[in-house]
C-alpha positions in Angstrom: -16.4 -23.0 -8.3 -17.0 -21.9 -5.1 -19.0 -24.1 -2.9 -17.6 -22.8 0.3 -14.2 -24.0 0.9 -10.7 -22.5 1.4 -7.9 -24.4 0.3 -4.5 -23.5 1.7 -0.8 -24.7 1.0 1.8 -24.3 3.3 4.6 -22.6 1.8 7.8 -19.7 2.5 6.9 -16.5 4.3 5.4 -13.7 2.4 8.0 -11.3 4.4 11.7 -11.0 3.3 13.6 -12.3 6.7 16.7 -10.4 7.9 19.9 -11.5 7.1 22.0 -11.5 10.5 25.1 -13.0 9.3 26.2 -10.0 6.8 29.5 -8.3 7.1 30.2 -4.8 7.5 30.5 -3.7 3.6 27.1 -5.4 2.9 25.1 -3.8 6.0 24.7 -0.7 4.1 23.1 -2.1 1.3 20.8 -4.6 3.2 19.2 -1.4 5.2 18.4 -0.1 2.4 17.0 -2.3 0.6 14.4 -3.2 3.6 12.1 -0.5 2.3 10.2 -3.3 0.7 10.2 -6.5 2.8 7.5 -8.3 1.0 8.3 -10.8 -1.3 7.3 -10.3 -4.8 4.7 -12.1 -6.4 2.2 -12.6 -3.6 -1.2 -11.6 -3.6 -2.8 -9.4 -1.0 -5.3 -12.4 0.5 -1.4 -14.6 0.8 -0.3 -11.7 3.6 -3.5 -11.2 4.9 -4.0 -14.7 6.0 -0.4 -15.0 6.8 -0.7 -11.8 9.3 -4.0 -13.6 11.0 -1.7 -16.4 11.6 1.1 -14.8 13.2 0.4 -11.2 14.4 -2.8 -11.6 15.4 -3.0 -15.2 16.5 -6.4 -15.9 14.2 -7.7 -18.7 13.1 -8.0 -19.1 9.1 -11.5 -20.1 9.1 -12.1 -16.4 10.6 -14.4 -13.6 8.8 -12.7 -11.5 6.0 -14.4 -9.2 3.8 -13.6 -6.2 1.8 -14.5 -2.9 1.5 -13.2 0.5 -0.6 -12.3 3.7 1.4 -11.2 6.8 -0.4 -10.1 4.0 -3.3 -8.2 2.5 -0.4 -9.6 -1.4 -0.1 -9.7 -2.2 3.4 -10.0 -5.8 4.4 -12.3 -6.4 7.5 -11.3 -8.9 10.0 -13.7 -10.8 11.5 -16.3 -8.2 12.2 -13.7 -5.2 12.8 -11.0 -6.8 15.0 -8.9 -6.2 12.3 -8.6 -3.9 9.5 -5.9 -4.4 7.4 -5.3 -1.9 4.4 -1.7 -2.8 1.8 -2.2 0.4 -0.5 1.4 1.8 -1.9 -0.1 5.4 -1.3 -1.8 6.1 2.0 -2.4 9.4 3.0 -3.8 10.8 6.7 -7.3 10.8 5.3 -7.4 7.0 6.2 -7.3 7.2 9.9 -10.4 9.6 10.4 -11.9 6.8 7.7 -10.4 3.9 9.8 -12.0 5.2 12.9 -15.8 6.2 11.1 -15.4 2.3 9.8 -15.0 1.4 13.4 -17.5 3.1 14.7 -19.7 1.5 12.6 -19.0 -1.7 13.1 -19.9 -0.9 16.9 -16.4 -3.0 17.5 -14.5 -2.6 21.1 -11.1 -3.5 19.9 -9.6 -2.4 16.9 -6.5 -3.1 15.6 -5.2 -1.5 12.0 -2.3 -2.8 9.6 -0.8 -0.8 7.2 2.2 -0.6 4.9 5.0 1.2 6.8 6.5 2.0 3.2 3.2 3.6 2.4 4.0 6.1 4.6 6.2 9.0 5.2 6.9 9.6 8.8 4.7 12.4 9.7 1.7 10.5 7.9 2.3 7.9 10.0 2.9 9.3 13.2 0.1 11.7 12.6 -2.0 7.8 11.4 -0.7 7.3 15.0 -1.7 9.3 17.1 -5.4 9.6 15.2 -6.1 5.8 15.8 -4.7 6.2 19.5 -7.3 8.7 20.4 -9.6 6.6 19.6 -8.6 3.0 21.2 -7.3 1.5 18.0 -3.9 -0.1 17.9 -1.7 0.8 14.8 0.6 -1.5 13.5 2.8 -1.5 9.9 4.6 -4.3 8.5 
């Protein structure tokens, strides 16, 4: 039932901490397996709020709504200081998508999160330098 509440437990990071005390033989292996630094089982909304909390210093009770662009869902952050998209595949289409979205949200500040291991590194260089241009900060977790 939703009568207009949000109900929230604290609990463990959604993000997969670095180890700093591993040795030399296990360094390898730990790089490696950073590609996905999520931890599993956690829903989309669980890293969205978390990233409101601690990258963008939000409060919870802020404006969140979806939207679908080019089957990529987007969450909107309190009126387009945020957008915030965790696809798996995310192609350069998004950014010229990214910035229309801003632009119609008539927003000032724009700042995007994406999935670093959604992206190769030219996509996201190329993500880069798109949002840039147009006075959007880019950010991957």
């Amino acid at each position: 039932m939703d009568i207009g509440f949000k109900v929230f437990r604290i609990d463990e990071s959604n993000f997969i901490p670095w180890n700093s005390n591993l040795t030399v033989e296990n360094i390898e292996q730990a790089i490696l397996s950073t590609g996905n630094n999520l931890v599993d089982g956690r829903s989309e909304l669980d890293l969205v709020y978390e990233l409101l909390l601690k990258h963008l210093k939000m409060d919870l009770n802020c404006i969140i709504e979806e939207t679908t662009v080019n089957n990529n869902k987007i969450y909107i952050i309190d009126n387009g200081y945020a957008l915030i998209c965790l696809e798996n595949n995310i192609d350069i289409s998004i950014a010229d998508e990214l910035v229309k979205l801003k632009e119609d949200l008539m927003t000032e500040v724009c700042q995007v999160i994406l999935k670093d291991e959604s992206l190769d590194d030219t996509t996201s260089i190329n993500i880069y330098e798109t949002l840039n241009n147009n006075d959007m900060e880019f950010y991957t977790i």
